[in-house]
C-alpha positions in Angstrom: -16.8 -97.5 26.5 -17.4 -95.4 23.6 -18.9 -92.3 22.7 -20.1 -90.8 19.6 -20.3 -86.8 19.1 -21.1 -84.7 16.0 -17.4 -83.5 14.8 -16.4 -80.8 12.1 -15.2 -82.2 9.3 -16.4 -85.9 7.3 -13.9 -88.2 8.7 -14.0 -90.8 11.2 -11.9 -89.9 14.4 -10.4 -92.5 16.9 -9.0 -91.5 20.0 -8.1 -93.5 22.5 -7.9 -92.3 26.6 -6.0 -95.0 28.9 -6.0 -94.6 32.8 -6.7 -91.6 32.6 -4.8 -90.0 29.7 -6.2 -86.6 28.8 -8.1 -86.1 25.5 -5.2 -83.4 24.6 -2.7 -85.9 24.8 -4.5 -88.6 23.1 -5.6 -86.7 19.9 -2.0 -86.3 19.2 -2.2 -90.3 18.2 -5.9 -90.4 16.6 -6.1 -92.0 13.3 -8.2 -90.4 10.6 -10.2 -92.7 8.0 -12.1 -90.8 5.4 -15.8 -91.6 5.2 -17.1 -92.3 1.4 -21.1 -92.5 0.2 -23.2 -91.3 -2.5 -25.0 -89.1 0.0 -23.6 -86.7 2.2 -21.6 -88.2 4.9 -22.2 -88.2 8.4 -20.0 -87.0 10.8 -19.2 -88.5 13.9 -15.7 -88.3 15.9 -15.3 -91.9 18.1 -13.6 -91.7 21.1 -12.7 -95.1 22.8 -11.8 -94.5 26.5 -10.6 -97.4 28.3 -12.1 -97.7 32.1 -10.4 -96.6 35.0 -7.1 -98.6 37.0 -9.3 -102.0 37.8 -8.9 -102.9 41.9 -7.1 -106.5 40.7 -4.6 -104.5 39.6 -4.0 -103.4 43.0 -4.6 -106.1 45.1 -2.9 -109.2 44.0 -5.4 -111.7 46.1 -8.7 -109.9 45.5 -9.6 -112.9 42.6 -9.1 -115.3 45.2 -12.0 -114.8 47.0 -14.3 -112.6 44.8 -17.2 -114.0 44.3 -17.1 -112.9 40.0 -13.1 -112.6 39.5 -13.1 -112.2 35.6 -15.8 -108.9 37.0 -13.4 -106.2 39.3 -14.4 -103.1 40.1 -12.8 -100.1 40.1 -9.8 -99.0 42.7 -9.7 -96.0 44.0 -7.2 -93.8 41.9 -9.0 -95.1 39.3 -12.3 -93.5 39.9 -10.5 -90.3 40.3 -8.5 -91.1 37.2 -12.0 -91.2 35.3 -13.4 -87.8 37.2 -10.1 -85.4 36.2 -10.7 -87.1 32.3 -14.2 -86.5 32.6 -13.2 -82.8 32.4 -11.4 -83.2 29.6 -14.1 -84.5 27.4 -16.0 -81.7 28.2 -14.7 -79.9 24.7 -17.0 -82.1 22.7 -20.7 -82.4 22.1 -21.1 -86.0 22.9 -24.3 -87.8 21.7 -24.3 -91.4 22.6 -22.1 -93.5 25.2 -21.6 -97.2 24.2 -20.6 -99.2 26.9 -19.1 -102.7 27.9 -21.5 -104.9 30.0 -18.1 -105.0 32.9 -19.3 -103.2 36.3 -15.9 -101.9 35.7 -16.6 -99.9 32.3 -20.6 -99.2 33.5 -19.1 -97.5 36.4 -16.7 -95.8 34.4 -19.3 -94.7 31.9 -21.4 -93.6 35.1 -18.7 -90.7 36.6 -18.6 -89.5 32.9 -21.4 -89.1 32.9 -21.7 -86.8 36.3 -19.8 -84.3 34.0 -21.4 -85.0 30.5 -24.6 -85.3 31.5 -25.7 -86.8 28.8 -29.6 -88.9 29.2 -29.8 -92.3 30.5 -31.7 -93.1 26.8 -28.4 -92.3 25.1 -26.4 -95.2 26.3 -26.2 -98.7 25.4 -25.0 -101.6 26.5 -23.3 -103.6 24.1 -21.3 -106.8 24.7 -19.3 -106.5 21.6 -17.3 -104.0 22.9 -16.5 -106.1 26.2 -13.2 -107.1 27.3 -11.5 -110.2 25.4 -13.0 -113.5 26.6 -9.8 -114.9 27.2 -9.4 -117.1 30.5 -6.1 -116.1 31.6 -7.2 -112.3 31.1 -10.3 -113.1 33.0 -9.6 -114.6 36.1 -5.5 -115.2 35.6 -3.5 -118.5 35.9 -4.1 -120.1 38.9 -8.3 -120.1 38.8 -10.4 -122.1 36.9 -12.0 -120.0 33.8 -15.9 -120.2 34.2 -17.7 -122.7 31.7 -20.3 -121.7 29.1 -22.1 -118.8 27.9 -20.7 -115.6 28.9 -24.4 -114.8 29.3 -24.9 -117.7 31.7 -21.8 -116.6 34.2 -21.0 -112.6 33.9 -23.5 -111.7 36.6 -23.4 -114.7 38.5 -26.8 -115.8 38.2 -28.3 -112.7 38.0 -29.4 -110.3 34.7 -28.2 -107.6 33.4 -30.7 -105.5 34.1 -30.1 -106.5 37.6 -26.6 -105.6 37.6 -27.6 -102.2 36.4 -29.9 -101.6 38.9 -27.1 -102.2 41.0 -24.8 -99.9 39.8 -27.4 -97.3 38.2 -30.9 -97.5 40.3 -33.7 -96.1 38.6 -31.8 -95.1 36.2 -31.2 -98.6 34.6 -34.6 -99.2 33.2 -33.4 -95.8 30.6 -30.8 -97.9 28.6 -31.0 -99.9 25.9 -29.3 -103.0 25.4 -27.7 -103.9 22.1 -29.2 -107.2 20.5 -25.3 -108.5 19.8 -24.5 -111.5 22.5 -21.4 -112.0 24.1 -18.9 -113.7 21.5 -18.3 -117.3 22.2 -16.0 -118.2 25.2 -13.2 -118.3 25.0 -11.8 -116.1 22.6 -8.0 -115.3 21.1 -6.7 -112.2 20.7 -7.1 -112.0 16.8 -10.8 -112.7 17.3 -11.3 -110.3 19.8 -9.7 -107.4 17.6 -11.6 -108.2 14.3 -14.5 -108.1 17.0 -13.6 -104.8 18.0 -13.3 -103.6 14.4 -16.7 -104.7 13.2 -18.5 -103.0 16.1 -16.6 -99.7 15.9 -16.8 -99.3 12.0 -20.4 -101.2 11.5 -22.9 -100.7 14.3 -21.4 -97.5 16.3 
């Protein structure tokens, strides 16, 4: 998930948050990139925060008989993980929440949210910031990956506007969906990081 807020100075901030790291331990890493343009430049601080501890992690046979194994939810320390760094990123003024189409990143985005408040109409789903499409990553060794179209298999059958509603109610009719698709399945590593660099620096 991502999240764009207005920040002091024309640069281009990335911070990243994992499990639960705290903001004031993660800035220590950010990288700064200085923004260039003929007009004035817009500033914007990025923050990449990575979703809570996923329930797979956990429980070494929950893939087995999940219904969508490559799709886990969030454990329980990991919800609280996200609620105590919720706090945290209540320093900044954020403006926008980008968010990976995983129940495990729209939940995550969702208990940020309790704190940040921020309007439904600010977020966005966008599947170029998911998880690499990578089969082993997705439902580990001893599965069989799904075949096709992301879009075909994520929800298993269903939208994504269904699998909001799940997760979000009423709320789920308020955000917009990015018009990037999922990138083709499967994916290597190197793929999915120049993915991850053309989303962050072009569209968000």
């Amino acid at each position: 998930m991502s999240a764009l807020p207005e920040a002091p100075h024309s640069v281009l901030q990335t911070t990243e948050l994992t499990n639960g790291q705290s903001a004031s331990q993660a800035e220590s890493n950010h990288t700064e990139n200085v923004l260039s343009s003929a007009e004035e430049p817009r500033n914007q601080l990025l923050t990449v925060i990575r979703h809570g501890k996923r329930l797979d992690e956990v429980e070494a046979l929950w893939r087995s008989t999940a219904e969508r194994p490559w799709d886990p939810p969030l454990w329980d320390d990991g919800l609280a993980a996200v609620e105590a760094m919720a706090q945290e990123l209540t320093r900044y003024n954020f403006q926008r929440l980008v968010v990976s189409p995983f129940q495990r990143c729209i939940r995550t985005a969702q208990l940020l949210n309790t704190v940040l408040q921020l309007p439904f109409s600010s977020w966005q789903i966008d599947p170029a910031v998911c998880e690499i499409l990578n089969p082993k990553l997705l439902v580990g060794a001893q599965l069989s990956p799904p075949v096709g179209n992301a879009e075909d298999w994520m929800w298993g059958g269903r939208s994504l506007q269904s699998a909001l509603e799940a997760t979000l109610g009423r709320h789920a009719s308020e955000i917009t969906t990015a018009d990037s698709k999922f990138p083709p399945f499967p994916e290597t590593a190197e793929e999915a990081h120049a993915r991850y660099a053309m989303a962050f620096e072009v569209r968000h």
